[in-house]
C-alpha positions, -999 to +999 in steps of 0.1 A: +125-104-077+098-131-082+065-119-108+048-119-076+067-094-061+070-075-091+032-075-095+030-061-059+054-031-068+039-025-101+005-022-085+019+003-061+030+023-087+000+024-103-019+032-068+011+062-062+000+075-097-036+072-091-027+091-054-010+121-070-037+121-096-062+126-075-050+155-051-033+131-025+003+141-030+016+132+006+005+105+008+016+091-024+050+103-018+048+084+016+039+053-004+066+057-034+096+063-003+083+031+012+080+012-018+113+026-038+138+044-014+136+027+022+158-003+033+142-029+044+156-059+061+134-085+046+107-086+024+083-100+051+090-067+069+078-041+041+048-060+035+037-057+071+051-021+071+031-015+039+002-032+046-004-013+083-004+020+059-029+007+036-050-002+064-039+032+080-051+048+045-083+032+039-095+039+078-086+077+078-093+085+044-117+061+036-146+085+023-124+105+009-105+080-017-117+071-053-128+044-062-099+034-086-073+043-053-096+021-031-094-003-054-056-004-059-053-007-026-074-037-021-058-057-047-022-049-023-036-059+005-045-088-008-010-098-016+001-086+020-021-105+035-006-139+021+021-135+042+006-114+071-030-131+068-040-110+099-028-082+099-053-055+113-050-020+129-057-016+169-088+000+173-091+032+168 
């Protein structure tokens, strides 16, 4: 795994933590399967996968989130979206 990547997943970490921390158990359980326990089939895939939740996430929860989550989850985005550089939810 590059130091890229592992930055990614070590930020994710820190975002489940911050997630159970603060009263959002399912959904950092959601995160932690789809960062630690799903198979993707390339790493191109669970960025898009992952960075549709974040987006999911930050639309549905959005006042709702700390600040430190919101954070976390800005700083991930931001490495998605160097390989998906548009990604974006349909309208709601």
């Amino acid at each position: 795994m590059s130091g890229e990547s592992q930055d990614l997943i070590d930020e994710l970490d820190a975002v489940i933590d911050k997630l159970m921390n603060s009263g959002f158990p399912a959904e950092a359980s959601e995160l932690r399967s789809m960062t630690h326990e799903t198979a993707w089939t390339s790493s191109s895939e669970m960025l898009g996968e992952i960075g549709l939740w974040i987006l999911g996430i930050q639309r549905s929860l959005a006042g709702e989130l700390p600040a430190e989550v919101k954070k976390g989850l800005a700083r991930c985005l931001k490495f998605v979206r160097k390989t998906w550089p548009d990604i974006e939810l349909p309208p709601a």
